[in-house]
C-alpha positions in Angstrom: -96.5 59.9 36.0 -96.7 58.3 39.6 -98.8 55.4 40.4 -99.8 56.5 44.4 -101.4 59.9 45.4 -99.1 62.5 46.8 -98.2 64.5 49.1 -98.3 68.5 49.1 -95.8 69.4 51.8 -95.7 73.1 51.4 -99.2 74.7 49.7 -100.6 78.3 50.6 -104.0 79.5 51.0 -105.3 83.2 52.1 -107.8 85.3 51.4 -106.9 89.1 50.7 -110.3 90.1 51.8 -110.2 88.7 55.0 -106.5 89.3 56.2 -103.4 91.1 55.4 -100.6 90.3 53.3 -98.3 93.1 53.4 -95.7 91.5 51.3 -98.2 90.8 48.2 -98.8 94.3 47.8 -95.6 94.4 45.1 -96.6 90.9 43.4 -100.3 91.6 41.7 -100.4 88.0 40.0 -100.7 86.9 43.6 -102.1 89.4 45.1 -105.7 87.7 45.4 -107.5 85.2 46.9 -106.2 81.7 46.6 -108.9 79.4 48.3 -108.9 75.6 48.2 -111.3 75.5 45.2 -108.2 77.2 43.2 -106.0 74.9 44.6 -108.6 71.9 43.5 -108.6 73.6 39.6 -104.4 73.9 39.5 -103.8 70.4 41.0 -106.8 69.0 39.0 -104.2 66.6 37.0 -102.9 65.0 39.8 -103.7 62.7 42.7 -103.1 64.6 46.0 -104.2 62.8 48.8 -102.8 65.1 51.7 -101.4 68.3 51.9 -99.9 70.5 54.7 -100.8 73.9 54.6 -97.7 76.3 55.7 -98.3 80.0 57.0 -98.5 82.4 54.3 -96.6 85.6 56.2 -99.8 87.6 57.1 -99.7 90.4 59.6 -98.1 89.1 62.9 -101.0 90.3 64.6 -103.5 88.3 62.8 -101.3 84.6 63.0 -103.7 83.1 65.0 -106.4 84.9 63.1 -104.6 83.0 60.1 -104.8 79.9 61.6 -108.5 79.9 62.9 -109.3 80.5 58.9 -107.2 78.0 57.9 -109.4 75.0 60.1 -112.5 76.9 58.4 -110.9 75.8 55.2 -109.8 72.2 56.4 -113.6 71.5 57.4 -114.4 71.5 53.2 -110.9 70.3 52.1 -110.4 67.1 54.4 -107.1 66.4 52.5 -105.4 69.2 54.8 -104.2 67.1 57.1 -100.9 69.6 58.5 -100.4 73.4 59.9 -97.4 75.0 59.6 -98.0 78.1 61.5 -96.1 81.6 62.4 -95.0 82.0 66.0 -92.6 85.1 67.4 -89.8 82.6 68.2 -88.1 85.6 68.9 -89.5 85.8 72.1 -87.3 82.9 73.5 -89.2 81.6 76.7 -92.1 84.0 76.2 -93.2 82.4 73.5 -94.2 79.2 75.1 -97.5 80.1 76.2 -98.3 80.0 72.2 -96.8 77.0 71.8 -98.8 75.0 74.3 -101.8 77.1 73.1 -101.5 75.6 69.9 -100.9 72.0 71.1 -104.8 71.9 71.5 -104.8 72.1 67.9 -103.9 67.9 66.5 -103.4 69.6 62.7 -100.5 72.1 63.7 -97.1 69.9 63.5 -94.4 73.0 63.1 -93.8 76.5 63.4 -92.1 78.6 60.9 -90.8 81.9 61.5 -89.7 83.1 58.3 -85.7 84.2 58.5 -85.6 85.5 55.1 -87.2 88.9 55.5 -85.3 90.0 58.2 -82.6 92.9 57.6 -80.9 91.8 60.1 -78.6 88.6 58.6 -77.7 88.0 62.3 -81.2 86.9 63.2 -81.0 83.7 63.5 -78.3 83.7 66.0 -80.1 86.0 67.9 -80.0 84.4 71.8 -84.1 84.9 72.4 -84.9 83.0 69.2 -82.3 80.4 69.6 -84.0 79.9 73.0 -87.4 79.7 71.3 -86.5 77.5 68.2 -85.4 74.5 70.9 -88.6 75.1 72.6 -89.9 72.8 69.6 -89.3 69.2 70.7 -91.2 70.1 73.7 -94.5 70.6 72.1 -93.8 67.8 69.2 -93.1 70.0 66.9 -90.7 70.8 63.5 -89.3 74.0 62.3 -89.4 75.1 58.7 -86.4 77.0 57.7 -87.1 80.0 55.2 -84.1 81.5 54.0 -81.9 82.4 50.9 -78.4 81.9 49.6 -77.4 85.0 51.9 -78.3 83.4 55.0 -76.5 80.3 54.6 -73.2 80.7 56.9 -75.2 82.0 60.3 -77.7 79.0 59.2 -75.1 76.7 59.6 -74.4 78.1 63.0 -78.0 78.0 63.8 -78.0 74.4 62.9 -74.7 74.1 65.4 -77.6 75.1 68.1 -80.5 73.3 67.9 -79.7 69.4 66.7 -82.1 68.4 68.5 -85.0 70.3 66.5 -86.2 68.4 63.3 -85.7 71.2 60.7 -87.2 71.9 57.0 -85.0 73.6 54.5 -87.6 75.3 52.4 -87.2 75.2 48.5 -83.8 74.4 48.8 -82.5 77.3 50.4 -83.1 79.6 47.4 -80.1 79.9 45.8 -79.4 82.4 42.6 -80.8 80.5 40.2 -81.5 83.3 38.1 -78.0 84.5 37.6 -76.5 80.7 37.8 -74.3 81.1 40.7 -74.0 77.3 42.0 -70.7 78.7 45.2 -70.6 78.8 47.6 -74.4 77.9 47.9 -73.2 74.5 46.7 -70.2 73.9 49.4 -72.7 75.0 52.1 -75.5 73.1 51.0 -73.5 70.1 52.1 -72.3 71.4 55.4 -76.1 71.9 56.3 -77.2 68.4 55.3 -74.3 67.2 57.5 -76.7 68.0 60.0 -78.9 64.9 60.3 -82.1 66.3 61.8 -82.4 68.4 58.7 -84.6 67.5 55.6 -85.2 69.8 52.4 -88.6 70.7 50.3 -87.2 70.9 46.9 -89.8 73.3 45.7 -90.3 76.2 43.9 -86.8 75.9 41.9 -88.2 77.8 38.8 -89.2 80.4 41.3 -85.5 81.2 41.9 -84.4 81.7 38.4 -85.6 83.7 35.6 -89.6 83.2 35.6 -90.3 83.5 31.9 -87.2 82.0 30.4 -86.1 79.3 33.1 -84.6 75.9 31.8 -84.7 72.4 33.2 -81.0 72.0 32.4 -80.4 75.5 34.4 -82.4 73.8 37.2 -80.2 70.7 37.4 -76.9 71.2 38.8 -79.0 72.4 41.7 -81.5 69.9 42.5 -78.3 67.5 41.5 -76.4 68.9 45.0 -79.3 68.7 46.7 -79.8 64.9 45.9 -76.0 64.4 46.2 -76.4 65.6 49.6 -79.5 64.7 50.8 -80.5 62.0 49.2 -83.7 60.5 48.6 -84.3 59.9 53.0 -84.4 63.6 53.5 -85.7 64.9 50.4 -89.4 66.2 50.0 -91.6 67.0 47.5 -93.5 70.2 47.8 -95.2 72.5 45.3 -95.3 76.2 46.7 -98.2 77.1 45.5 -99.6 79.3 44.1 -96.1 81.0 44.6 -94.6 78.9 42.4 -97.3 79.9 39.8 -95.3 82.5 38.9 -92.9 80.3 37.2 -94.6 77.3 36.4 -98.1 75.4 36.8 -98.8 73.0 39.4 -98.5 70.0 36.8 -95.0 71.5 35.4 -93.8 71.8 39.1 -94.2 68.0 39.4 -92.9 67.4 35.7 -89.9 69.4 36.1 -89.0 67.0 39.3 -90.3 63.6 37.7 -87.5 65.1 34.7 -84.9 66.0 36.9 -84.6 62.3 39.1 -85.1 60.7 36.3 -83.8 57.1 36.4 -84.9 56.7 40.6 -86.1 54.2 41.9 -90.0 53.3 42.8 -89.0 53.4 46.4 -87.3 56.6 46.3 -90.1 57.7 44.2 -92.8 57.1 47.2 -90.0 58.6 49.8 -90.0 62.1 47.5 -93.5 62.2 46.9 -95.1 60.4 50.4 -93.6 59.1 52.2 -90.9 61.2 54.1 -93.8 64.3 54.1 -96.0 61.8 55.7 -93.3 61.1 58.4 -91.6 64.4 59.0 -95.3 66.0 59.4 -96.4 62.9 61.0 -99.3 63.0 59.1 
């Protein structure tokens, strides 16, 4: 096990009772509260020292709701020390009114306006939201990129236009674990970490494969690429939860990792786990 506290770069919390979650509707082991008390009990084996809380898809009517609840919850959990909110990026230059908005607020470092759920593959490219991703810098802050294996080639175009945005590939881009499919996730993987301003959570890598029957040695050819391409400078830990619950406990989630880049260093160690969260998130 490690011998410094951690960092959580990528946790969820929400209350069902209090906002709305359209998309747990279909997932009943998550459909329910998750407060920071639960978070306390999963992570109870482990030395967290800071997390970064990232926004959990509620209505769009209720993000700033979302994030009002989320300070609530940072006044009894002082190790949330990050925001990752939702912003309609979409909106190109309108959306800057938001943006400054939420520069009152020291704890929000990023936005991220999840790509993943959108029918429309061509999204991304989409002039408006082009326009508001490079709106970033301006306000100091990041962009988490949500996305899946499908997405990958218009990402890499998306990445063409906005190199000056320091980016966040969520759980390493979600490839087909389940169904092993390494290409051409695995080719385009290293075209996106050409891109220097982009890092990658590897997270929630049971999530994408088989939840009950998933294998560390299924798991490795993937986080392999991902270390082969990113190394350990641009590689963060995260654990996704209580998403990635529905593969494996928090403790296993860090287990599965320690397993998998086995043999690094101490100093690449502190980079995965701290260190690049801490600097990314400037937190």
């Amino acid at each position: 096990m490690l011998d410094f506290g951690i960092v959580d770069a990528h946790l969820h919390i929400w209350d069902t009772k209090h906002l709305s979650y359209p998309w747990l509707n279909d997932i009943s082991l998550l459909n329910r509260p998750f407060l920071p008390e639960d978070y306390i009990e999963a992570s109870r084996d482990l030395v967290v020292e800071k997390m970064v809380f990232l926004q959990c898809e509620c209505d769009p009517e209720e993000h700033i709701e979302e994030v009002e609840w989320v300070m609530k919850q940072a006044e009894r959990e002082p190790r949330l020390k990050g925001l990752v909110p939702f912003a309609p990026l979409e909106l190109g230059n309108g959306v800057e009114e938001e943006l400054s908005m939420f520069t009152n607020n020291k704890m929000i470092k990023g936005i991220r306006r999840i790509i993943q759920f959108e029918p429309d593959l061509n999204f991304c490219l989409r002039e408006d939201f082009i326009t508001g991703v490079n709106l970033l810098p301006k306000y100091d802050f990041t962009f988490d990129i949500c996305i899946d294996h499908r997405h990958n080639q218009n990402i890499i175009q998306f990445l063409e236009k906005v190199q000056n945005v320091p980016c966040m590939l969520n759980h390493i881009g979600k490839p087909d674990i389940k169904n092993n499919k390494l290409d051409p996730w695995r080719s385009e993987i290293k075209t996106i970490a050409s891109f220097p301003n982009v890092f990658c959570k590897v997270s929630s890598i049971a999530t994408e494969a088989d939840h009950q029957s998933w294998t560390i040695e299924q798991l490795r050819p993937y986080v392999d690429c991902i270390f082969e391409n990113f190394g350990f400078q641009r590689t963060v830990f995260a654990s996704d939860w209580p998403v990635s619950s529905q593969a494996a406990t928090y403790p296993v989630c860090v287990d599965t990792l320690l397993t998998l880049v086995k043999g690094a260093s101490p100093k690449e160690l502190y980079r995965l786990f701290r260190q690049n969260a801490e600097e990314f998130y400037r937190i």
